[in-house]
C-alpha positions as CSV (number, residue, x, y, z in Angstrom):
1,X,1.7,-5.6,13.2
2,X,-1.8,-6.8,13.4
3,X,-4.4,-5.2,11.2
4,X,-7.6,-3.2,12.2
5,X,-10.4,-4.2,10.4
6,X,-12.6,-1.1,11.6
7,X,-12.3,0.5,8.5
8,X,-12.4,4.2,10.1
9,X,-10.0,2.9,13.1
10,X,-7.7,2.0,11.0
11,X,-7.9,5.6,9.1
12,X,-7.7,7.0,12.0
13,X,-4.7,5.6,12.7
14,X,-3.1,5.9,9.5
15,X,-3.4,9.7,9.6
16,X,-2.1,9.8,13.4
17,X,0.9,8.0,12.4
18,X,1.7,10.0,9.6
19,X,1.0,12.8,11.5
20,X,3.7,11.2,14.5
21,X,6.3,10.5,10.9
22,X,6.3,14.7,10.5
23,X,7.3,15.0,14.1
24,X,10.7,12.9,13.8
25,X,11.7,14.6,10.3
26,X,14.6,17.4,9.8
27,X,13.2,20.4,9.6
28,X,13.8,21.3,5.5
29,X,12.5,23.2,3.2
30,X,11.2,19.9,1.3
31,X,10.3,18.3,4.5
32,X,7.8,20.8,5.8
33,X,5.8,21.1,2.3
34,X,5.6,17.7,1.6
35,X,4.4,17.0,5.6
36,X,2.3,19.6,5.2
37,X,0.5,17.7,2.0
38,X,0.7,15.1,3.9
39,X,-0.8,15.8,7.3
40,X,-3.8,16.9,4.7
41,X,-4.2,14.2,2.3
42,X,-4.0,11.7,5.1
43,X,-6.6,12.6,7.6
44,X,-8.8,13.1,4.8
45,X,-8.7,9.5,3.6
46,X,-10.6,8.6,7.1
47,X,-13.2,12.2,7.3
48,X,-14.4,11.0,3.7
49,X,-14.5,7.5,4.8
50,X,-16.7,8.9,7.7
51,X,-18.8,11.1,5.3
52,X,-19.2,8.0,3.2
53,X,-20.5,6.0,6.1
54,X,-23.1,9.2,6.7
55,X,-24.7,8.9,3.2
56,X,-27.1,10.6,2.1
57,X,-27.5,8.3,-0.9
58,X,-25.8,5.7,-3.0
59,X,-24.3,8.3,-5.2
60,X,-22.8,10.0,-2.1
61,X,-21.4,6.8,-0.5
62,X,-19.5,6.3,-3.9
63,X,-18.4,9.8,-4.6
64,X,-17.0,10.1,-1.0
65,X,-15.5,6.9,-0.8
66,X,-13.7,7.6,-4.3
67,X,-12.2,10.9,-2.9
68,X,-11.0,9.0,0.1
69,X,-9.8,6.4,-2.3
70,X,-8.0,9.8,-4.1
71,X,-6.9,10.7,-0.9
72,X,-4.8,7.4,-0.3
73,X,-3.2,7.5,-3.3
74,X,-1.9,11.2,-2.5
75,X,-1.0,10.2,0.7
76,X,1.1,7.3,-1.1
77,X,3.0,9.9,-3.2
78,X,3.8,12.2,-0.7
79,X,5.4,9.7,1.7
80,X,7.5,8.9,-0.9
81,X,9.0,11.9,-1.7
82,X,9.4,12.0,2.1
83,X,11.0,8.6,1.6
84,X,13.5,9.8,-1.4
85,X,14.5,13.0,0.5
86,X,15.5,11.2,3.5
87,X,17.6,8.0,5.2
88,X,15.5,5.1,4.2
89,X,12.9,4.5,7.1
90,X,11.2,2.1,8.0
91,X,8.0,4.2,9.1
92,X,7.8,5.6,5.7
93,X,8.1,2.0,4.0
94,X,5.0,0.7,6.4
95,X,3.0,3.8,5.5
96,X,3.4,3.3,1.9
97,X,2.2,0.0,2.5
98,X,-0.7,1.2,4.7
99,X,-1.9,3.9,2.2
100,X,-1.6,1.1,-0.9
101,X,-3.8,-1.2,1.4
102,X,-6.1,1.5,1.9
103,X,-6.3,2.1,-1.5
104,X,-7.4,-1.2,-2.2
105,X,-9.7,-1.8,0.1
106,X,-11.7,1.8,-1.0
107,X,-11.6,0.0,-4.5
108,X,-13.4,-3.2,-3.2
109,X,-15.8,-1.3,-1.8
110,X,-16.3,0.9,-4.6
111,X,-16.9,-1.9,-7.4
112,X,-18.9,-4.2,-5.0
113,X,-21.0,-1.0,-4.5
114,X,-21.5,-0.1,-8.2
């Protein structure tokens, strides 16, 4: 899989690929909650990342990049209760990876921006 370095591309297409993940899952109880969580927590990892890119100051930039930061790390959890509550899937592997990388790369930006 080749990586996107357009930072809100490749937000964008974390959250539509989480969004696709929901879409193949059983319908349970545990399923729909945690999917729902998700489908949140991950399309708000690239809107803050947009905000963030629409400062209206330094202090802006870094508060929303640290809630998309925030963001990524939720999404992280939630795909792996999704993970635990169902057969192991290689989707949910990769998007654990993605939101990780994510992650990371908020946190580079963040300290190189302090």
């Amino acid at each position: 899989m080749k990586k996107i370095y357009d930072l809100e591309e490749r937000t964008f297409l974390f959250a539509r690929d989480c969004r696709n993940l929901i879409k193949l899952l059983k319908s349970t109880i545990s399923n729909i909650e945690d999917g729902k969580q998700l489908v949140r927590s991950s399309g708000s990892v690239g809107a803050n990342y947009i905000e963030a890119n629409e400062k209206l100051g330094d202090k802006d930039f870094i508060f929303r990049l640290k809630i998309a930061r925030k963001e990524a790390k939720e999404s992280k959890f939630w795909l792996r209760l999704l993970k635990e509550g169902n057969t192991d899937n290689t989707t949910i592997s990769d998007l654990i990876m993605e939101a990780d990388e994510l992650r990371k790369i908020l946190s580079t930006i963040i300290n190189k921006s302090v």
